[in-house]
N, C-alpha and C positions, 0 to 999 in steps of 0.2 A: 842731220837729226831732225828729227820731224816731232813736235812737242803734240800730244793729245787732250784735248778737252777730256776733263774728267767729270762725269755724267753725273746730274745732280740727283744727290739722294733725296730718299722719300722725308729722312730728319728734318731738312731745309727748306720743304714745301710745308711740313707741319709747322713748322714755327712761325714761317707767314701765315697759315690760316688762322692759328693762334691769336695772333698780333689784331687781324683783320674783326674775326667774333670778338675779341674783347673791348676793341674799339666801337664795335657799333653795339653794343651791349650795356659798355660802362655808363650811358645817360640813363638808360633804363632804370639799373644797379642802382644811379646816386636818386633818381625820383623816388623811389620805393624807402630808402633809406629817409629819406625826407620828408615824406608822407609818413614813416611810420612816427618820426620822432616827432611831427607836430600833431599827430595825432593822439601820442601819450600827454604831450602839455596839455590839450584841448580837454583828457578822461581829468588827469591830474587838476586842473580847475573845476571841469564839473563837480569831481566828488569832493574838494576842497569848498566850495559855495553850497552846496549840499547840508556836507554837514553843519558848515556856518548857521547856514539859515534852522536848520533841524536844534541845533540849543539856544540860539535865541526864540526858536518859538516854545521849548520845553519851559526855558526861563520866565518868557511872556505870561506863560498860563499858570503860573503859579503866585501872580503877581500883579494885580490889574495899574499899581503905578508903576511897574516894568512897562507891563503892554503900553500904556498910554504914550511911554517916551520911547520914539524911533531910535533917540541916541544910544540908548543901552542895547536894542537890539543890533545898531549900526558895532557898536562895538565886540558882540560877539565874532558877528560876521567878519567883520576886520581881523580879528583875530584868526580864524582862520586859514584866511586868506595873505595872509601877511608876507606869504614866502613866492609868491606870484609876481612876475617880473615889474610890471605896470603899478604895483603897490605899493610893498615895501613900506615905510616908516613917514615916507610925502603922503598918503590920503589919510585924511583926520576924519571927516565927514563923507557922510553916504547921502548925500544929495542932488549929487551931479555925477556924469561920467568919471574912471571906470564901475563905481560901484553905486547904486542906487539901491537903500532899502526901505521900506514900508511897514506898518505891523497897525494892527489895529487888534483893538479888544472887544469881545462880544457882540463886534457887530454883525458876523456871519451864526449862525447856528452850525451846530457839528449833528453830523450822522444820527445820534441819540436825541436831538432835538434840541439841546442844551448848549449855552455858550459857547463858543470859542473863541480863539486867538488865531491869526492869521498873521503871518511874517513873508514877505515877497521879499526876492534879493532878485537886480540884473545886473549880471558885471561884462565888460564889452574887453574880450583878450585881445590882445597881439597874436598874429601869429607868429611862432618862430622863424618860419621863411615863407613869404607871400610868395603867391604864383602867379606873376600877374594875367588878366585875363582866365586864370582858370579857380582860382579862390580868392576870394576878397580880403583886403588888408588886414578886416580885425570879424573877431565872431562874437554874437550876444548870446549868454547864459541865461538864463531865467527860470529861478528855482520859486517853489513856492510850499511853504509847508501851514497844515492846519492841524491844532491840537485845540481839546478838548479843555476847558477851564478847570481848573483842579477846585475843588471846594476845600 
């Protein structure tokens, strides 16, 4: 009795191609996935320091001993900002790294000619996963909003 090789079906070769594309595929797959999710952290702080900044300068211009103290504008933005990995409930003060803010009162003119208030916020993120060599470890935010002095 003479045993015969039995010829391989086409099932068997798909599954190794299979195997083969999803393997050189899957790094691609996890960069994309990683890229998008530190890209949503990166919107997610900008528009969290945004707004920050945006009602400490509302607060500022209604209030020229608000404006005068950076702390009250430091605490808007804190607040905020508060749900940001790097922050959380350790930063008390906006005078150093991650958060730096600024405000001045009447010292710039606004568009109408007339006073305003000026609030800067830079906050310096983490990334969620560095790349080395292809993104650097941490990114700077730098918002800056100007409003009009209310009378």
């Amino acid at each position: 009795m003479c045993k015969h090789r039995q010829p391989r079906t086409s099932l068997n070769l798909r599954r190794g191609n299979s195997l083969i594309e999803f393997s050189l595929l899957m790094p691609w797959y996890v960069f994309l996935f990683v890229g998008a999710l530190d890209f949503g952290f990166y919107s997610y702080s900008l528009i969290s320091l945004e707004d920050g900044v945006r009602v400490a300068a509302l607060n500022a211009s209604r209030s020229s001993s608000l404006a005068s103290d950076s702390g009250s504008a430091c605490t808007y933005v804190l607040g905020s900002i508060k749900n940001l990995p790097n922050i959380g409930t350790t930063v008390l003060t906006c005078s150093a790294a991650p958060v730096t803010v600024t405000a001045s009162y009447g010292a710039t003119s606004g568009p109408d000619g007339g006073p305003s208030t000026t609030v800067t916020a830079i906050y310096v993120t983490p990334q969620m996963v560095p790349i080395p060599g292809l993104l650097a470890g941490q990114l700077t935010i730098t918002r800056s909003v100007q409003m009009r002095v209310r009378s």
